[in-house]
Every structure is written in C-alpha cells, then in structure tokens.
C-alpha positions as CSV (number, residue, x, y, z in Angstrom):
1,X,97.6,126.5,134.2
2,X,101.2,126.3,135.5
3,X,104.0,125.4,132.8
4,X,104.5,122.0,135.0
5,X,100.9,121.0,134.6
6,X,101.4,122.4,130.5
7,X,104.1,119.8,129.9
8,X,102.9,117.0,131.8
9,X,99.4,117.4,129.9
10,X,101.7,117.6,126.2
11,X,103.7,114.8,127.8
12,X,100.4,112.5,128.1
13,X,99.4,113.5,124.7
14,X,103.0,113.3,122.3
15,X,103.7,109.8,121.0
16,X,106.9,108.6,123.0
17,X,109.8,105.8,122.3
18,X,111.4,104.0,125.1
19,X,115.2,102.9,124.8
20,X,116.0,100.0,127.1
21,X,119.9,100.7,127.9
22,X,121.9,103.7,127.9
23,X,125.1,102.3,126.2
24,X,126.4,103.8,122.5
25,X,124.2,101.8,120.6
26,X,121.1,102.4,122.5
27,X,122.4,106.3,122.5
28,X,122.7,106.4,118.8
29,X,119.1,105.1,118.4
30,X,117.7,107.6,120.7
31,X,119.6,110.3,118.6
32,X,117.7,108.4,115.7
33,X,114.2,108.7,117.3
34,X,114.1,112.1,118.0
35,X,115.3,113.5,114.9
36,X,112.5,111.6,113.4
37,X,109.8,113.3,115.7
38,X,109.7,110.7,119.0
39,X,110.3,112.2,122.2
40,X,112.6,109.9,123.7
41,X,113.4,108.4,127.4
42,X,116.1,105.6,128.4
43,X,115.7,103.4,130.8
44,X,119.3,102.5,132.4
45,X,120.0,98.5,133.1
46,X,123.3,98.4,135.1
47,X,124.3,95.1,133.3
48,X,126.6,95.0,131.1
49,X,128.7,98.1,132.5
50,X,128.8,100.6,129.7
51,X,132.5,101.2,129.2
52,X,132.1,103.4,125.9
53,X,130.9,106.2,127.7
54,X,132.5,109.2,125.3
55,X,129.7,107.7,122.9
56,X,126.7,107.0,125.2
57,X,124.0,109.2,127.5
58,X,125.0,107.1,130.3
59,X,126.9,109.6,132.1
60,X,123.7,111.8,132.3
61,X,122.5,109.2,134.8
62,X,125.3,110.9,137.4
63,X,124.3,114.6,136.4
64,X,127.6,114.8,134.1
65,X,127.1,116.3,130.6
66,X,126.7,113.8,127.5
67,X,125.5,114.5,124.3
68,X,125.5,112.5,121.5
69,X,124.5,113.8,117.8
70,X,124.0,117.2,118.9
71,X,121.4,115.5,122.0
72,X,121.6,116.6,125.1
73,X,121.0,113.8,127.8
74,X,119.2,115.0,130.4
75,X,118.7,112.8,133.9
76,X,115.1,112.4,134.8
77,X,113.2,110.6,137.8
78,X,110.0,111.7,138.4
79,X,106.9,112.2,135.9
80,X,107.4,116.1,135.7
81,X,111.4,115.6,135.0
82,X,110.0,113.1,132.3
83,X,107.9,115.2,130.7
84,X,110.3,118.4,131.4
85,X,113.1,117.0,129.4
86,X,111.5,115.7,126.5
87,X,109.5,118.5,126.3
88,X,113.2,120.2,125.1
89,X,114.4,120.6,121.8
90,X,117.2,118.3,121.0
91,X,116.9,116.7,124.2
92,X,116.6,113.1,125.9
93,X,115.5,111.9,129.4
94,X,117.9,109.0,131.1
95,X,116.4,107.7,133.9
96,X,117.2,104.7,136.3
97,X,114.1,104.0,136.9
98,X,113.0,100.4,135.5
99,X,111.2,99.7,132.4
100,X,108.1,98.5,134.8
101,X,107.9,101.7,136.7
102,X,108.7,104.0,133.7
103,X,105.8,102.6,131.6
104,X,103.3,102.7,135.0
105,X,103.6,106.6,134.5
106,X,102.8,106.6,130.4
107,X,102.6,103.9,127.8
108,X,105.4,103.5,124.7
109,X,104.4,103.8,121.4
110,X,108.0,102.4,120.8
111,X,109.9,100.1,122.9
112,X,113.3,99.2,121.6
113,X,115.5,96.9,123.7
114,X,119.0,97.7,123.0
115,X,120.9,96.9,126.1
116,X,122.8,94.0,124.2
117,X,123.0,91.2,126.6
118,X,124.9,88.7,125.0
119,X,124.5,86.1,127.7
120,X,121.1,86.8,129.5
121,X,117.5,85.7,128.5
122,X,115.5,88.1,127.0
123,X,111.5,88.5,128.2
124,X,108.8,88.9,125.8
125,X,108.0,92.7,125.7
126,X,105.3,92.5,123.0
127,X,102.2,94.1,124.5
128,X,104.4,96.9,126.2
129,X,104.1,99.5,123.7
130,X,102.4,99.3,119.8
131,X,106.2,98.4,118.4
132,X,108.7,96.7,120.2
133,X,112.0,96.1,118.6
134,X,115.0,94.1,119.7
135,X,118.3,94.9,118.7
136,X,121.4,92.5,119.1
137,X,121.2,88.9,120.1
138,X,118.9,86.6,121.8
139,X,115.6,87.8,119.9
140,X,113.3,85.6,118.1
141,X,110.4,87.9,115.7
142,X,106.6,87.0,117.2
143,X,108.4,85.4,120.5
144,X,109.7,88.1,122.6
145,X,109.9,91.2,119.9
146,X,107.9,92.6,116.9
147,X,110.7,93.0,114.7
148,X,114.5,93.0,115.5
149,X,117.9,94.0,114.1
150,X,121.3,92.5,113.9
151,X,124.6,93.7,115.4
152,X,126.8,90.6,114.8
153,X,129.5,92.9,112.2
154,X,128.7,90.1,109.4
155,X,125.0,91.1,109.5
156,X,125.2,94.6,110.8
157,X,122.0,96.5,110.4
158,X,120.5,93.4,108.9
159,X,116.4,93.7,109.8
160,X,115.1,90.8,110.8
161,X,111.4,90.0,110.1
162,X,110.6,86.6,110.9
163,X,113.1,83.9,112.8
164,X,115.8,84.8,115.0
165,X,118.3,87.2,115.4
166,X,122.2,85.8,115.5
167,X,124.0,84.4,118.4
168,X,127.2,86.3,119.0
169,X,129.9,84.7,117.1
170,X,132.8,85.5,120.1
171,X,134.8,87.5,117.2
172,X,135.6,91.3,118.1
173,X,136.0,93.5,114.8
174,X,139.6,94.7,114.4
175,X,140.3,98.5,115.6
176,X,143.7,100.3,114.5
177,X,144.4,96.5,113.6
178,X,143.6,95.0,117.3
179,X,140.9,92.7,118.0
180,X,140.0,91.2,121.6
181,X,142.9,91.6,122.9
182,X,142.1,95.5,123.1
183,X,139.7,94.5,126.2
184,X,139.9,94.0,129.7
185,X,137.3,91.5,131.1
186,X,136.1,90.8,134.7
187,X,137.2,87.4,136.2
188,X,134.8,87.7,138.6
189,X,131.6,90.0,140.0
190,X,132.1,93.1,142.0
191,X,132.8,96.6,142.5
192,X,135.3,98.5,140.0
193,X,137.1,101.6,141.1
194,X,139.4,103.7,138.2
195,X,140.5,107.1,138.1
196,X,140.8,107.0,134.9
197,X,138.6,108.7,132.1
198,X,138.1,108.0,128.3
199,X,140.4,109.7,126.0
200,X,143.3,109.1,128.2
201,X,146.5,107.8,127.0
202,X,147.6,104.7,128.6
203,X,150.8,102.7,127.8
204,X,151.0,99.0,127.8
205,X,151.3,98.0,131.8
206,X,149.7,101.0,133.0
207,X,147.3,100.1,136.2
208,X,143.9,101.7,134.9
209,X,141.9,100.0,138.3
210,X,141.1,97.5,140.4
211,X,138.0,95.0,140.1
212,X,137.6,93.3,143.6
213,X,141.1,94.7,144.5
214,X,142.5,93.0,141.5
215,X,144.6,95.0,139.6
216,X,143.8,95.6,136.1
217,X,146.1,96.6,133.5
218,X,146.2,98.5,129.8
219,X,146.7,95.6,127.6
220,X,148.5,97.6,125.0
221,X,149.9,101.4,124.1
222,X,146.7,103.7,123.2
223,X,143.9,105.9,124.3
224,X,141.5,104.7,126.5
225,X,138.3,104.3,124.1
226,X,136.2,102.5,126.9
227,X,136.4,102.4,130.3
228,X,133.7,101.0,133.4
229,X,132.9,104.1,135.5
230,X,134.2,104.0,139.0
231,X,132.0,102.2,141.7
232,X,130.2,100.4,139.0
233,X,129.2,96.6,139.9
234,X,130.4,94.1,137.0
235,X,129.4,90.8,137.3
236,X,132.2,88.1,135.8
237,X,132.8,88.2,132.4
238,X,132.0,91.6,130.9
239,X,134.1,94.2,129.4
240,X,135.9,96.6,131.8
241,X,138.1,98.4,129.7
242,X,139.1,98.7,125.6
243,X,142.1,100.4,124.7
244,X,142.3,102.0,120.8
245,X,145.6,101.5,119.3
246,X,145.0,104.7,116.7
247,X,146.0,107.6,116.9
248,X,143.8,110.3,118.9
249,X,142.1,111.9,115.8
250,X,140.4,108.5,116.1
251,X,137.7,110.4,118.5
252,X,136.5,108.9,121.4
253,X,133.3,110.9,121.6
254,X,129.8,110.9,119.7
255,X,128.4,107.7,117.7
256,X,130.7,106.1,115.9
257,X,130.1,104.4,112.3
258,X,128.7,100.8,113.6
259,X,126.2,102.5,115.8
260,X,124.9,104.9,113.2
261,X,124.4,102.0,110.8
262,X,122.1,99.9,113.8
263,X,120.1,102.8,114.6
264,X,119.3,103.8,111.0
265,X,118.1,99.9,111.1
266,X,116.3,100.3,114.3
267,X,114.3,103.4,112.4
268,X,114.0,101.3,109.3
269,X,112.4,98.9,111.4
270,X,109.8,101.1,113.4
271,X,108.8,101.9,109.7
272,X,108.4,98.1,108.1
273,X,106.1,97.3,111.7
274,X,104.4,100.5,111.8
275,X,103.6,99.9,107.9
276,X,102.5,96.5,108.4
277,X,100.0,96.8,111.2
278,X,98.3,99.6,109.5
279,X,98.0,97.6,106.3
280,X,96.8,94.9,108.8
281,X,94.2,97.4,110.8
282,X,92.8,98.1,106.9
283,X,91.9,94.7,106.1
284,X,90.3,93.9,110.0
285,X,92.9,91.2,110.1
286,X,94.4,90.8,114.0
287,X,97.6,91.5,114.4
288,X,99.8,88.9,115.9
C-alpha cells in the first residue's frame, strides 16, 4: 500500500478535534489538543478578520509559516493534505474549507467553536461531533453547545456547565496601560489593504492602510501587536488594527497569557463532558 493510502486509512481510524477559527485563541486551543493526543484541523471563518496574526495559524491559510507552541500550521485542502498533516508530529492542518465540507470527509470527536463572534448568532452544533464546546460569547449549554467556556476577562477560563455563557461587556483589558483606544475599527465593510506587518513600530499618525480607500491611522506610539492582513474583507465594526504601547520585549509572537488560560479551560472542558457521558453510557441513561 502506498504511504498516501497508509495515512488516509490512520487518518479514518485516529480520533480527531475540529477548531472552528484560526484566530490566537482558537490557535492556542489547537496547541492544547494536540499535546494532549488529538490530531487537530481548523476550519478558517473569514469573519472577524484575525488581526493578531504573530499569535495565530491563520497565516498558514496563505502558505506563510506560523507556529504557535512549538506547532507547526500546515495548509490543507483536500482529504490526503488532511490526513498528511496531522499525520505529523507537532503539526496542525488549517484549511478554508467550511465546517460542512470538512466534516463530509471524517466525523469530529471534538468540535470546539472558537471563532469569537461577538455580534453574530451562533447555530446549534450538537450532533456534529461526540463533544462540542463553545468558547466566548453567545453560547447557551444544551441549546447550541455541550459545554462552553468564558472569555469575558472577569470570568476568563470560567467553564460553564449549564446556562449561558456572558455577553461581552464592551470593556477592552488595559495593555502597557491602554485600553480601546489601542484599536482601529472599520466604519464600514470592505476590502483592507496594509503593507504593514506585526512587530512593526509605528508612531502616533502613522498611515498603517486604507479600508475602502479610507485612510487609517496608528492611534498611538508602539509596535504593531495586531494588524488585518492585506486584501482581507472586514465588514463594519470589527477590529482592523491594535497597537501595544510596551516596549518590544513585550513579544508579539506565540500565545500569549489570556489564550493559554482559555485553552487550558477548553481541555478542562473536553474532560468534565467526556467524563459525564461515559458515567451516563454506564448507567443506560440517554444523553441529552
């Protein structure tokens, strides 16, 4: 048998974990599920824009290299590029294919849904895989998820096992001291063009890029911690840029401490459900 038809066959037959997203929080929690034994794909949704790209796998979606945690992302398409990259050790497969045509090639065991959409409603996964966590706002435990974990930074890594996640509260945590005004937001949807990159220093003024032909500007002196890769669509109202007021030894790259913290939570969480519906499968009792 060719090596192809050898990893598609140990692809079919390895439990696997999907990771809706491809932003620094979804990244960290794929670096979570592979270290604890999950082959791992992401499936990229284009909105929100990720911005914090130094931290993510999104870039792997482009052919560029990111790794996060010591994990290499790897873009993959079809089946075989699939199974070829999370076949690898200390690997992961990006893909932009959809969740629907990702799981018509192989059921999830794991489904997490970590794209953070603040603003958008939020279908009922359950069913997809044998655990589907949500992670951020607008998830309600035995509605549209199995289990779910907070991100608002009063409840960070909170798990949630019955009731509803939090709304967002509109408060950004304070950075070097800085709070929203360290973003750039869209005023309205379209195309955003930069030649800018993360890690850059930018004073206050500075023309990082245009959204629509609008000119957008560094809001304050410091390195450019997030930033909307160029040609990316942004609808109206999401984050196109964040500036970090610290000094460079800050580090712009890898997962930082909040999205460490989430996907220890998300792991935590795969535990408490997997745990529950064996205990459930024991006593014949249907799980719900």
């Amino acid at each position: 048998m060719s090596k192809a038809g050898q990893s598609l066959i140990a692809f079919q037959s390895r439990r696997l974990a999907v990771v809706m997203g491809t932003n620094e929080i979804a990244s960290a929690i794929a670096v979570a599920l592979i270290r604890a034994g999950y082959p791992t794909v992401m499936s990229h949704d284009p909105h929100p824009p990720v911005i914090r790209r130094g931290m993510a796998f999104h870039d792997a979606l482009f052919d560029d290299h990111a790794e996060v945690g010591g994990i290499v992302g790897r873009r993959a398409e079809t089946l075989l590029e699939i199974a070829s990259a999370t076949a690898r050790r200390k690997s992961v497969a990006v893909t932009p294919l959809s969740l629907t045509d990702l799981l018509a090639l192989r059921a999830a065991d794991v489904l997490v849904d970590a794209r953070i959409q603040k603003n958008r409603m939020t279908p009922d996964f359950r069913g997809l895989a044998r655990i589907t966590v949500g992670v951020g706002p607008k998830f309600v435990v035995g509605e549209n998820c199995d289990i779910a974990v907070e991100t608002r930074p009063d409840h960070v890594g909170d798990v949630v096992r019955k009731g509803r996640t939090s709304d967002p509260d509109g408060v950004s945590r304070l950075l070097g001291g800085a709070g929203s005004e360290r973003f750039v937001y869209s005023e309205r949807a379209g195309v955003w063009r930069t030649p800018v990159d993360i890690g850059m220093w930018a004073p206050k003024g500075f023309l990082i890029g245009r959204h629509e032909d609008v000119p957008v500007f560094a809001p304050m002196d410091g390195h450019i911690r997030g930033v909307a890769r160029d040609s990316a669509f942004a609808p109206a109202g999401v984050k196109l840029v964040e500036i970090d007021p610290r000094t460079r030894g800050a580090g712009f790259r890898d997962a930082d401490e909040r999205s460490r913290v989430i996907a220890s939570a998300t792991m935590k969480a795969v535990r408490i459900e997997a745990a529950r519906r064996e205990a459930l499968a024991g006593f014949n009792i249907p799980i719900a």
